[in-house]
Each structure stands twice: as C-alpha cells, then as structure tokens.
C-alpha positions as CSV (number, residue, x, y, z in Angstrom):
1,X,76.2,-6.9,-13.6
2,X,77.5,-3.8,-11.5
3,X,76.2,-4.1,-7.7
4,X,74.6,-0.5,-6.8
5,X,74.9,0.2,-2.9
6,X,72.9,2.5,-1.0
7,X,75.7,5.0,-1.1
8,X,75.2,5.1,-5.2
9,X,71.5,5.9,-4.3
10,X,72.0,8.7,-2.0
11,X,74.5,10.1,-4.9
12,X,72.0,10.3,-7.4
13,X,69.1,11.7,-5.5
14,X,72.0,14.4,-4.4
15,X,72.9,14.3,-8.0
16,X,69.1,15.0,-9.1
17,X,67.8,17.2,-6.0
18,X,67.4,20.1,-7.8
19,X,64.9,18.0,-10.5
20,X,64.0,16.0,-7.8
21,X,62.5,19.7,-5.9
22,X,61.3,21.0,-9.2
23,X,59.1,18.2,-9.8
24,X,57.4,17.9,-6.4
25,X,57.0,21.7,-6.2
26,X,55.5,21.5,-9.6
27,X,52.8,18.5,-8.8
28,X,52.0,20.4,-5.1
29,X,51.3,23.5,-6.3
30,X,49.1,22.3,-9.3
31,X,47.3,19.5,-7.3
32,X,47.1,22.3,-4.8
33,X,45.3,24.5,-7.5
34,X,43.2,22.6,-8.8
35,X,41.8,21.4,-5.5
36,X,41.3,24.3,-3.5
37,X,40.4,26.4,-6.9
38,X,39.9,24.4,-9.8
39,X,38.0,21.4,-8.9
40,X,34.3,22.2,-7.7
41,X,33.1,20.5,-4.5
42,X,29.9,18.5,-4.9
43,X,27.5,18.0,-2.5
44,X,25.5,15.0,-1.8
45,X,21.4,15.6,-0.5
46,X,19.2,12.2,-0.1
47,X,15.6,11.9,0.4
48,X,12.9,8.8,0.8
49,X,9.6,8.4,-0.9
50,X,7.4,5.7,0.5
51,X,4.8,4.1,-1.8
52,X,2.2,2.7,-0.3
53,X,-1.6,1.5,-1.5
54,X,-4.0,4.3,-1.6
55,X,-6.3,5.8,-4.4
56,X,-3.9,5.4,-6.7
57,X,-4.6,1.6,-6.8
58,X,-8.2,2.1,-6.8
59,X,-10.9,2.1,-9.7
60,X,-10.7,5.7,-11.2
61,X,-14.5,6.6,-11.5
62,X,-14.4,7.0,-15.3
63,X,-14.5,3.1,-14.9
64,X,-17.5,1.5,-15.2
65,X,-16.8,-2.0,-15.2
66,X,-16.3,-4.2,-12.1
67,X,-13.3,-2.9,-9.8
68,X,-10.3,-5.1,-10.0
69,X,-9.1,-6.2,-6.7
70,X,-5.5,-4.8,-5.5
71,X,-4.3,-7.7,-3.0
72,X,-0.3,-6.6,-3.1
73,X,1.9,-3.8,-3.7
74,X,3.1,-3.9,-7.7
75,X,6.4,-3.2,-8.5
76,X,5.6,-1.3,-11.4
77,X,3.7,1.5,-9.3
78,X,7.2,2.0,-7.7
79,X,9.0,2.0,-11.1
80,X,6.7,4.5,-12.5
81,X,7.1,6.4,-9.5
82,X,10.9,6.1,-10.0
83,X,10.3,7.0,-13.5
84,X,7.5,10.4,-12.8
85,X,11.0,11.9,-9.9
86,X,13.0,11.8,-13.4
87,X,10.6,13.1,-15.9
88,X,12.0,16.1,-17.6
89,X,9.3,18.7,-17.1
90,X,9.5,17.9,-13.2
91,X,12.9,19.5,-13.2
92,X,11.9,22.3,-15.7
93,X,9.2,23.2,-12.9
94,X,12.0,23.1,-10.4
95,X,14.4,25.3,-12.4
96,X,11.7,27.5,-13.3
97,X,10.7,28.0,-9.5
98,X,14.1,28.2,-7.9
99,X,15.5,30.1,-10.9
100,X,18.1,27.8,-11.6
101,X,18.4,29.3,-15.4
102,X,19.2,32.4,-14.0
103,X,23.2,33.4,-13.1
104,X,23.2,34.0,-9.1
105,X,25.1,37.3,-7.6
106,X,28.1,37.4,-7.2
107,X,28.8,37.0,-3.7
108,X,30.8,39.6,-0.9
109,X,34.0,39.9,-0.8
110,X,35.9,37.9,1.9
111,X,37.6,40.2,4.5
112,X,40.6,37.7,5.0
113,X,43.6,37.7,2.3
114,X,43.4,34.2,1.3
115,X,39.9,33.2,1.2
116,X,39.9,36.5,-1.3
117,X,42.8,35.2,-3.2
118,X,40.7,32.1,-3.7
119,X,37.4,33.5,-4.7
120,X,39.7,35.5,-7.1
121,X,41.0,32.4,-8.7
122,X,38.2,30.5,-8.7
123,X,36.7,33.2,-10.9
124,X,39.7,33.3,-13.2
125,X,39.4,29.5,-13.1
126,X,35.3,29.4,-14.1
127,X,36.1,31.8,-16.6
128,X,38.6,29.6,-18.3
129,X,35.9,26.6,-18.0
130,X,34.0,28.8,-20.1
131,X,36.0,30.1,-22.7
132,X,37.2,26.1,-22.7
133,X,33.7,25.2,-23.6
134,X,33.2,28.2,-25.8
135,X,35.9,26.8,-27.7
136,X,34.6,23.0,-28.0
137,X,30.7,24.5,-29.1
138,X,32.6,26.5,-31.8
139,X,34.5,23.7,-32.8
140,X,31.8,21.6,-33.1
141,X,32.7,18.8,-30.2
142,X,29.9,20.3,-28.0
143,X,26.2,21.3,-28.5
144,X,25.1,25.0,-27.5
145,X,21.9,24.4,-24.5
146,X,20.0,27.6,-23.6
147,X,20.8,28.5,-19.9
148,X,17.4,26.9,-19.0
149,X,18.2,23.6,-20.7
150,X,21.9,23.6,-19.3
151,X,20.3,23.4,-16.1
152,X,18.0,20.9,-16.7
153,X,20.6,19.0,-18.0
154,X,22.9,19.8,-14.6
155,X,19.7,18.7,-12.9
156,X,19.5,15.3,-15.1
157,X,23.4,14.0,-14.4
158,X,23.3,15.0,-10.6
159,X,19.9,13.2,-10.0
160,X,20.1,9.6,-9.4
161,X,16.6,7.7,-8.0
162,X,16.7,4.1,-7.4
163,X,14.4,1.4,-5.4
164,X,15.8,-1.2,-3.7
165,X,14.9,-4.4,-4.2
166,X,12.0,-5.8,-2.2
167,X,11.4,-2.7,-0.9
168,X,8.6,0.4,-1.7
169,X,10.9,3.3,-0.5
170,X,12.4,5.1,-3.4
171,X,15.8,7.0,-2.4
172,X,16.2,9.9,-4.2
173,X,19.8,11.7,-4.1
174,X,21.0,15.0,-5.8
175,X,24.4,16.1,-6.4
176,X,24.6,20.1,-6.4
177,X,27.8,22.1,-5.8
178,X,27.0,24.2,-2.8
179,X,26.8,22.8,0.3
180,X,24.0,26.1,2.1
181,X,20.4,26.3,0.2
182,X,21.4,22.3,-1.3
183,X,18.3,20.6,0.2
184,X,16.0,23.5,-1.3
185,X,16.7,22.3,-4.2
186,X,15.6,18.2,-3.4
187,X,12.7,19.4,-1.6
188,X,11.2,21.6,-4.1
189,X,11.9,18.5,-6.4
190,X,9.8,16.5,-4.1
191,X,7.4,18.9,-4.0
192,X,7.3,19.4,-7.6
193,X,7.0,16.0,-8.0
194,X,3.7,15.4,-5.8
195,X,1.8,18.3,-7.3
196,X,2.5,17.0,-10.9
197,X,1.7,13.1,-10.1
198,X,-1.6,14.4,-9.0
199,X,-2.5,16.0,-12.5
200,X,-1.5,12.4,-14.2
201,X,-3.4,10.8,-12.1
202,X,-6.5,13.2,-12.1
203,X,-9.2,13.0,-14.8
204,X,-10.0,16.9,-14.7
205,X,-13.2,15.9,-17.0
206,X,-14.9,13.2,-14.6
207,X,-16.4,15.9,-12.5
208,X,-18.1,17.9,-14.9
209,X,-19.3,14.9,-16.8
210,X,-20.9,13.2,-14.3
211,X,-22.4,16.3,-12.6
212,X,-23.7,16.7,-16.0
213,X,-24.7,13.3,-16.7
214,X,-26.4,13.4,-13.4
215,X,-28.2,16.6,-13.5
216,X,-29.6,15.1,-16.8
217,X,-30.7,11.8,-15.5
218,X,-32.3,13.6,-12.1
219,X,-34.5,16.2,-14.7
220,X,-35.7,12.6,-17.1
221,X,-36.7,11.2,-13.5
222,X,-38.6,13.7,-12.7
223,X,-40.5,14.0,-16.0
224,X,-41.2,10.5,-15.8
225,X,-42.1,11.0,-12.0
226,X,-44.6,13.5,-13.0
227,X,-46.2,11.6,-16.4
228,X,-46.6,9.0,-13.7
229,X,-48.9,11.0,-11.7
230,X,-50.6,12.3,-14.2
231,X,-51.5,9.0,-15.8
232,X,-53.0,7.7,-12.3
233,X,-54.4,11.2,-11.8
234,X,-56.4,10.6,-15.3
235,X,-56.7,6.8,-15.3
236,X,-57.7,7.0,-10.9
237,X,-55.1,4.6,-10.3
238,X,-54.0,5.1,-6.5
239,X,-52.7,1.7,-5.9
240,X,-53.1,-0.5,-8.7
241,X,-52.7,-4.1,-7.5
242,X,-55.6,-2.8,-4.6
243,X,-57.6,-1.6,-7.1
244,X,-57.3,-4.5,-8.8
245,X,-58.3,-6.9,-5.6
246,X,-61.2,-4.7,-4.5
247,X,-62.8,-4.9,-8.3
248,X,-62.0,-8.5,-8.2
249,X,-63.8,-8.8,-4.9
250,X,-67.2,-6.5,-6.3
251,X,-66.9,-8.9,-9.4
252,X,-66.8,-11.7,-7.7
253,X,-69.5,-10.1,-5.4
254,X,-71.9,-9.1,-8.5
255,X,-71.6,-12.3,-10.1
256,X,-73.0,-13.9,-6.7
257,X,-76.2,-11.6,-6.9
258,X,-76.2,-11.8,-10.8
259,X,-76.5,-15.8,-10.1
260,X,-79.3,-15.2,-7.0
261,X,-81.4,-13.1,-9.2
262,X,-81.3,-15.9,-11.9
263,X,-82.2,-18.1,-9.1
264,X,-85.4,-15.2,-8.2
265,X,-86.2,-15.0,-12.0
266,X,-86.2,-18.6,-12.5
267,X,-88.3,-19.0,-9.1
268,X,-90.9,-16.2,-10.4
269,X,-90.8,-17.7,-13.7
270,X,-91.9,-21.1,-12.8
271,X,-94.1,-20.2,-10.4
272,X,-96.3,-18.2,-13.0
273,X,-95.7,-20.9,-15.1
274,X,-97.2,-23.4,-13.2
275,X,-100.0,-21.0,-11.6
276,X,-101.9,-20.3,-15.5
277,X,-102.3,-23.4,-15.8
278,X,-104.2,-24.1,-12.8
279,X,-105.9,-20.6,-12.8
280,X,-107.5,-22.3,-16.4
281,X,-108.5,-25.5,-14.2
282,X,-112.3,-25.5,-12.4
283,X,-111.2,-26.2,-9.0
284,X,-106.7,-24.6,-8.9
285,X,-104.6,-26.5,-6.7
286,X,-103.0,-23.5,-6.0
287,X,-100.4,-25.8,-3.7
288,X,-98.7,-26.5,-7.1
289,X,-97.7,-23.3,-7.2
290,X,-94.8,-24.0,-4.1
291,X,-93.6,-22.6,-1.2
292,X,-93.6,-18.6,-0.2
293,X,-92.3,-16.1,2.8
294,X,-94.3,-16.2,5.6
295,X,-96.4,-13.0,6.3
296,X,-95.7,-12.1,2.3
297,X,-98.0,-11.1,0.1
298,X,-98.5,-13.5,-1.9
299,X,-98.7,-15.9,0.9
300,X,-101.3,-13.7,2.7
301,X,-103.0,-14.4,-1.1
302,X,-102.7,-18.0,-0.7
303,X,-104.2,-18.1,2.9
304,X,-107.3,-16.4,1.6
305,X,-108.3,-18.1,-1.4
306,X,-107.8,-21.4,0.7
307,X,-110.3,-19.8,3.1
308,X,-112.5,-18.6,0.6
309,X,-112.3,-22.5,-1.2
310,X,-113.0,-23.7,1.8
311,X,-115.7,-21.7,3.0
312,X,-117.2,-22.7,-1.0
313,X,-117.2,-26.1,-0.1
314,X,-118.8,-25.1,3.2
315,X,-121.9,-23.3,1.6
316,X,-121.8,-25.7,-1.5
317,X,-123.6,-28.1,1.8
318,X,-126.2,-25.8,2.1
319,X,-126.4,-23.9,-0.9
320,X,-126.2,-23.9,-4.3
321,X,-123.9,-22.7,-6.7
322,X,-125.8,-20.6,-8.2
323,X,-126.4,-19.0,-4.8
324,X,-125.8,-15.2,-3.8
325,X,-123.3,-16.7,-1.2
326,X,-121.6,-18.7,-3.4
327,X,-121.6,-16.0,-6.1
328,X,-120.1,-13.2,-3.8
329,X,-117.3,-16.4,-2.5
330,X,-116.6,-16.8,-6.1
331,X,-116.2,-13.0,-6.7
332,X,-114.0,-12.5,-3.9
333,X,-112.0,-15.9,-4.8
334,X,-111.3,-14.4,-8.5
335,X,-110.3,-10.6,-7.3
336,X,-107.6,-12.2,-4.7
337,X,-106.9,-14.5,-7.8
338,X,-106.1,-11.3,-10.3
339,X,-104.6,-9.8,-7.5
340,X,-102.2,-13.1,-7.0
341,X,-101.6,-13.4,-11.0
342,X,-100.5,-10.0,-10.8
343,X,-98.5,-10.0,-7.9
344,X,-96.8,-13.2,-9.5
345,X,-96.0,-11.6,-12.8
346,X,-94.8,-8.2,-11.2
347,X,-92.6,-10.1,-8.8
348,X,-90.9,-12.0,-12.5
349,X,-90.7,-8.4,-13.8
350,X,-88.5,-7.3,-10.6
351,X,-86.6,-10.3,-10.5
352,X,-86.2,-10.1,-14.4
353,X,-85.4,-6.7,-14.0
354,X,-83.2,-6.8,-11.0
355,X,-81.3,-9.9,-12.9
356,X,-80.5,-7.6,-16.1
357,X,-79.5,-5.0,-13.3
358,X,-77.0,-7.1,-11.5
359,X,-75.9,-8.3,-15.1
360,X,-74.8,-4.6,-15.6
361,X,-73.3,-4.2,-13.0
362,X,-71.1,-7.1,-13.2
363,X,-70.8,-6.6,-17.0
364,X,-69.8,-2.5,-15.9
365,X,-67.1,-4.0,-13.6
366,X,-65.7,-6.3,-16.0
367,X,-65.1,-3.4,-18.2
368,X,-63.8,-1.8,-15.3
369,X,-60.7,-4.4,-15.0
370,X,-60.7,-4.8,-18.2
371,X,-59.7,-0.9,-18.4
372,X,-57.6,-1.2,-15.8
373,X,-55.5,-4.3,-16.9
374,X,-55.0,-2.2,-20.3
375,X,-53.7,1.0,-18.1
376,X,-51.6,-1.2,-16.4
377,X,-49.0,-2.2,-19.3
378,X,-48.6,2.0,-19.5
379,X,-48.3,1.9,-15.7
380,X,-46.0,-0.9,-15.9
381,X,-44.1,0.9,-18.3
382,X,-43.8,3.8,-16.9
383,X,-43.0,2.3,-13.6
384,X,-40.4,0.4,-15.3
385,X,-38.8,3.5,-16.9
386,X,-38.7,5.7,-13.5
387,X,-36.6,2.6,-12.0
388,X,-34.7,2.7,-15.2
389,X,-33.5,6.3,-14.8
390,X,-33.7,6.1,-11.1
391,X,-30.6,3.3,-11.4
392,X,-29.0,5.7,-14.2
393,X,-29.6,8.8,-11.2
394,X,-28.3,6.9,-8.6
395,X,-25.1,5.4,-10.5
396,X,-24.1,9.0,-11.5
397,X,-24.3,10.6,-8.6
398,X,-22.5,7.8,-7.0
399,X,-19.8,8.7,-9.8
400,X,-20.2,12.2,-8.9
401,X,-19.3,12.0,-5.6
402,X,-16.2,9.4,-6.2
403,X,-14.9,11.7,-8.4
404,X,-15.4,14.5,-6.4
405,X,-14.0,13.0,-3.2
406,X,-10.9,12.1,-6.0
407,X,-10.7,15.5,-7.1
408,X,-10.3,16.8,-3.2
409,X,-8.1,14.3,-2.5
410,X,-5.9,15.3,-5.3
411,X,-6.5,18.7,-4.6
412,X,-4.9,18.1,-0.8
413,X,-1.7,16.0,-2.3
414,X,-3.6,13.2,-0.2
415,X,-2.4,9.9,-2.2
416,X,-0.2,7.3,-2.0
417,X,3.1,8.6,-1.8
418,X,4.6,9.9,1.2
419,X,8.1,11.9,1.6
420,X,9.4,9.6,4.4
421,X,12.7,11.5,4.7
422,X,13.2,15.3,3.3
423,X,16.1,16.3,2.4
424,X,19.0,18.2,4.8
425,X,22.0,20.1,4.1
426,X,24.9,18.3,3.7
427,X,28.1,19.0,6.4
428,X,31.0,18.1,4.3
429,X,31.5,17.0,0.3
430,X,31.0,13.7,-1.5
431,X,34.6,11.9,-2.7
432,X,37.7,11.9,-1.1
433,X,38.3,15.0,1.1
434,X,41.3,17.1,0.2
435,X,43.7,16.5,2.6
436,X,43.5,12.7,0.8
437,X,44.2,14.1,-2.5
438,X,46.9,16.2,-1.1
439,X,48.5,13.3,0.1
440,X,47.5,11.3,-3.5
441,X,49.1,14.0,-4.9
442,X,52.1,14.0,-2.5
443,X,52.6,10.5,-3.5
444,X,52.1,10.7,-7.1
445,X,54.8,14.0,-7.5
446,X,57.3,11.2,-5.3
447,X,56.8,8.7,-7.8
448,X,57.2,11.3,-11.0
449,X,60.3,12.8,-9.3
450,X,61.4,8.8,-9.1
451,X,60.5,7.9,-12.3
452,X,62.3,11.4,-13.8
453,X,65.3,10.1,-12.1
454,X,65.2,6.6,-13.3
455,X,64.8,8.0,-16.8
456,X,67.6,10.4,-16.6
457,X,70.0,7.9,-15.3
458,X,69.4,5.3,-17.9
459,X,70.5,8.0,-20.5
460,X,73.0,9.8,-18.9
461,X,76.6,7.8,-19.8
462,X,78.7,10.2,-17.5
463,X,81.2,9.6,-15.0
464,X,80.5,11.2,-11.6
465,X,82.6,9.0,-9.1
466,X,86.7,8.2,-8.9
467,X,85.7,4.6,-8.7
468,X,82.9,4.8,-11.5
469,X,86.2,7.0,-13.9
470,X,88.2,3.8,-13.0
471,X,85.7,1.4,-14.2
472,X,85.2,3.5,-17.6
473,X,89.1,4.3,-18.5
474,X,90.2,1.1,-16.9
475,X,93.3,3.2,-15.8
476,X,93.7,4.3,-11.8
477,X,92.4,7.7,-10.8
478,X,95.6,10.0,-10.2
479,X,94.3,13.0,-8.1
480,X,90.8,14.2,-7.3
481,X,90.6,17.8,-7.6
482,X,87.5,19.8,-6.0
483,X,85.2,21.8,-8.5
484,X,85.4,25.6,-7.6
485,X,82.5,26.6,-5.5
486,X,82.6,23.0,-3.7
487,X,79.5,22.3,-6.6
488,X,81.5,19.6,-8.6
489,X,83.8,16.8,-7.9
490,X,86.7,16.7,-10.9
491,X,88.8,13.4,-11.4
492,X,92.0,13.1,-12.9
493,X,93.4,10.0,-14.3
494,X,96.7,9.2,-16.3
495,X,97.4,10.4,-19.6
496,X,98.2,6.4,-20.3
497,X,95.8,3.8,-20.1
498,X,97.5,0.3,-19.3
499,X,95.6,-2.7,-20.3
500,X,92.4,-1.2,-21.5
501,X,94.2,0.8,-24.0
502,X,91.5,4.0,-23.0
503,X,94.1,7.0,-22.0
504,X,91.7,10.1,-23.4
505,X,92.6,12.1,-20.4
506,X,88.5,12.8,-19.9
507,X,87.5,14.2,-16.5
508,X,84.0,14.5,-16.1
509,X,82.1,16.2,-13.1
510,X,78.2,16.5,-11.6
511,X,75.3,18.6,-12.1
C-alpha cells in the first residue's frame, strides 16, 4: 500500500482549492440565508397556574344529597385543568380577541441598508413558503384551513401545558414568532381561560330555580299560616295544650261539685225520707231526722217543736189534752211541722236541681274537650304542614343564597385557580442561537468540501507529481517542464519504458 505524507495532502487540497472554496462559499451563504432570512425565530413565553381547593371542590347547590367531604387535593382537578388551557374554543376566543385570523401591517421600512435588504428577503422568502404550500393543498398532500382555523391550529402546535408530578402548579408555555406583544398572547389565554372555566363550572339555572322554588314555598307558608289563624280564630283556640289543662281543671272542678251535690241530694233525700215516717207517728222523734247547720232554718224548726213538745208534756201535768192550751201547742207544733216538711222537700228540690245543674255543666265541658280534642287533629295537621313547608322555605332559600354567593363568585373569577406567574416577553429565541448554527454550518461545509475531495480523488486516475509519473510508467522522469502561466506542472518521461514495458510518452498535468 502506497504511504501518503503530509506533503501529498497539502497537494491535493492545492489541487482542489478552487472546489474546496466553491463548496464552503456555497454552504455559508445558504446556511447564512436561511438563518438570518429563511428560518423564523421562535419565541418561548411560560406562565404558572396554581390549583388549589376552593368552590370548585365544594357541593354545587343543585346537590341535594349529603356533601361529600374533600380531604386532599385530586389529581384529576389538575388534569382537567390541564385539559380546559387546551380546549379548542379557548384559543378560538383568543384568536378572535387578539385578531390572530387577521394578516397584521406590514411594518416600516428600516432606515439602514441591510436590515432593509433583509425585511426584503424575508418577504420574498414567506412568499415562496406560500406558493410552496399552495402547491402541496393543490396537490392534495395538504388540507386547505380558513385563516381562523390556521391559527388555531398555529395556536395548538406552539401550546404545550404540563403538571409536574406531585405538584398542583400547571406550567403553561407558548411558542409565537415575535419576540414584542409575545406575552399578550399567553396572558389573554390565561385570561380566556378563567372566564370560560367559570361558565363550566356555573349552573346559570340554579338561581332562577330556587328563587322560584322559594318564592313558591314562602306564598304555601303563608297560606297555611293564615288557614291556621283562621281555624283558631273560628274554633277559639289560642293556646291549645292551655286550653286543654284549664278545661281539664273546670272538669275536674265540676265533677267535684257534681259529686257534693249528690252528696246534698242524697242528704235531703234521706232526711225526708226518714222525717214522713215519723211525721205519721203520734209522738215524731224528730232526732231521727239527723244533724243540721247551726242557726239554719230548719234547725231553728227543730228547736221549736222540741220546745213546743216539751212545753206539751209540761201542760199534759196540768191539763188535758183536750185543753185550749194544749190545742193552741198542738196547732203551733203542726204549722212549724208543715213549715219543716216543706223546708225539707224544697231543700231536695234545690239540691236535686243544683245536682242536674252541676251535671250540665260538667256534661257542657265534656263536650267542650271533646270539641276541642276533634279540632286538634285539624290543628295538628295544619301545624304539621306549616313546619312542613317552613323546612321546604328554609332549605330553598338556603339554596338560594349558596347559589347566589356561587354565582358572585363566579361572576368575580373568584375560584380555585390562581395565575401564579403571568407571562413576560422573552429577550432572546428558543434553540441554538445563530452564531452556533453559523459555526454548525461552518463545520458541516468543511466536512462536504472534505468529503468532495475524498470522492474526487478516489476517481480521478491522473498523474500530477514526477514521482507519482514514475510509479505509473515505471520509466524515470526525463525533464519537468512548467505549464505556461505557472498553473500546471508538465512531466516528461522517456519515449522507452525499460522493465515495465509502459513507454506511451503520456504527460499529464493539474487542475
């Protein structure tokens, strides 16, 4: 194998220079395009969302079933949070607001030469980008969006929303390509974003069904309210279970002077009972007849017909008993008896009649409770029904005012999702800066000029040097004669070839 020395290499890179140049200007100037014209700068903006427990985790008020108890933050309300940032009409909203759809101005001028050259190029450049996807839509490789959809779907591949691990901060980050107005864009998303998390969380119908629901149960509780009244009003119930205690009491009260006029009417009873008897005898015991009230009448009665009887038996020792004194005794005797017969019978007639009377009476309050233990079932009912829809009141209007509290809350963006960090305007662009892909590019047009070189020498079966002509013709070089112009090296060798039997007399000379 031939040994190749270092002054071999320095040949054929002299050999090559001018492919060598051509190939390194060539890569410069288009890495050089394409990354100070062609290729579009993005910028990165980045933005936090905290999730935290608020009203979110809560009961909505349209639940009427026990609360469930939130003891931990749940991954999934970050996920859906994660998922709500991403949603599609979120960033229609944005586009719509910032006017995304819509093509922007074309910019001043630049006063300097270059910068102008650029902006120049850069419009010849987007103009090609165009007519290159005009062409692919026509062809079929690409889909034709409305400008509104095209920059949803810009939106879509630049937007990238993640939560990491173990963590309830969401970090949001948006790829745009201008660097000025960039975190605009992320804010108004976050903005966006909060307004229409509100409506998916919001039940817009719980307000105006409870306020209904509770305006209905407040006007049955007051119909109720008032039947109440008027059944006390008409049945003079004031406090029932009073009522029902003092009647008890005046029952209890009339049955006690129903029993001590039986006790008077059987008294009066037996006393006239036992007094005809003796008023049939000759001599009355009128003893027999029992005891009565001092100074009453009927014991007045007694006294005197005792005195009379005794004053009888006083004249029967002197007189006899057919005697004027005796007669006008006995006369007097009888008229205080009628009067005492009388007296007796009139005093059973009161005490029958006063018994009857307290009977009545007890008999009229019986009927009394009686009345009132039948009103008091309605009462009862109706009492039960005003606590019924007092409950039913109360529980709406509880509901009410959840909901509206919910509703302002809403209203305020008050929830649980905070923008921890907004989003600023970037200072420089995301990937390698250019002065790294110059150099890339540097490299790479080294390694193509290299690799052109390499290629070209493997199929290039020329003779450049004296010493590589003597190899080939395996005859010595004669003279070396210089090209004109100093370009070209010429080498002459014998006309006869001894030994290798190759005398073609073949000179052969550089690029």
């Amino acid at each position: 194998m031939p040994r190749v020395s270092v002054r071999d290499l320095v040949f054929i890179l002299f050999k090559r220079k001018w492919s060598i140049l051509s190939i390194l200007l060539a890569t410069l100037v288009g890495a050089t395009v394409w990354i100070g014209i062609i290729r579009d700068d993005l910028y990165q903006v980045s933005a936090k969302v905290l999730v935290k427990l608020g009203q979110e985790q809560a009961t909505p008020p349209t639940v009427l079933g026990g609360p469930p108890t939130v003891i931990a933050y749940r991954r999934a309300d970050v996920n859906s949070e994660v998922d709500i940032i991403q949603s599609t009409e979120v960033l229609g909203q944005v586009v719509d607001l910032l006017g995304l759809d819509k093509p922007a101005p074309p910019g001043p001028a630049p006063a300097e030469l270059i910068p102008r050259i650029r902006q120049r190029l850069g419009a010849r450049a987007q103009g090609s980008k165009a007519w290159f996807n005009e062409a692919l839509i026509n062809l079929g490789f690409r889909v034709r969006l409305a400008p509104r959809e095209a920059a949803i779907a810009l939106l879509q591949d630049g937007l990238s929303v993640r939560a990491p691990r173990e963590s309830n901060i969401v970090v949001v980050e948006l790829l745009v390509g201008t660097r000025e107005g960039a975190s605009v864009i992320l804010n108004t998303l976050l903005d966006v974003y909060q307004r229409f998390r509100v409506k998916l969380h919001q039940d817009p119908g719980a307000v105006p069904f409870f306020e209904a629901e509770a305006s209905d149960a407040g006007e049955r509780l007051r119909e109720a309210e008032a039947e109440l009244q008027r059944f006390e009003a008409g049945g003079g119930i004031t406090a029932l279970q009073k009522q029902k205690e003092v009647l008890l009491g005046q029952i209890a009260e009339a049955q006690s002077l129903v029993n001590q006029a039986k006790l008077d009417l059987d008294e009066a009873t037996a006393k006239v009972q036992r007094f005809e008897p003796e008023v049939k005898k000759g001599e009355p015991n009128f003893a027999a007849l029992g005891a009565f009230k001092r100074d009453a009448f009927p014991h007045t009665l007694l006294l005197q017909l005792a005195d009379l009887q005794k004053e009888r038996e006083r004249l029967r020792m002197t007189d006899l008993d057919g005697g004027l004194r005796i007669q006008n005794n006995r006369s007097q005797f009888e008229l205080l008896l009628g009067m005492l017969m009388s007296n007796l019978r009139s005093v059973r007639a009161e005490a029958q009649a006063e018994y009857w009377a307290r009977i009545a009476t007890a008999d009229a309050l019986q009927a009394r409770v009686r009345a009132l233990h039948g009103r008091e079932a309605q009462w009862t009912a109706l009492k039960r029904k005003i606590k019924v829809l007092e409950e039913a009141y109360i529980f709406y209007r509880k509901k009410l005012e959840e909901s509206s509290a919910d509703a302002t809350l809403r209203g305020r963006n008050i929830g649980n999702v905070v923008v921890a960090e907004r989003a600023m305007d970037p200072f420089q662009a995301v990937g390698a800066r250019k002065s790294t892909l110059l150099s890339l590019a540097a490299v790479m047009a080294v390694l193509a000029a290299l690799a052109w070189v390499a290629v070209a020498e493997a199929f290039d079966y020329g003779a450049y040097t004296a010493t590589a002509l003597e190899e080939f013709m395996g005859a010595p070089v004669i003279a070396v004669v210089p090209a004109a112009g100093g370009r070209f090296i010429a080498a002459a060798i014998g006309a006869v070839g001894i030994g290798s039997g190759r005398g073609d007399g073949r000179a052969t000379a550089g690029d």
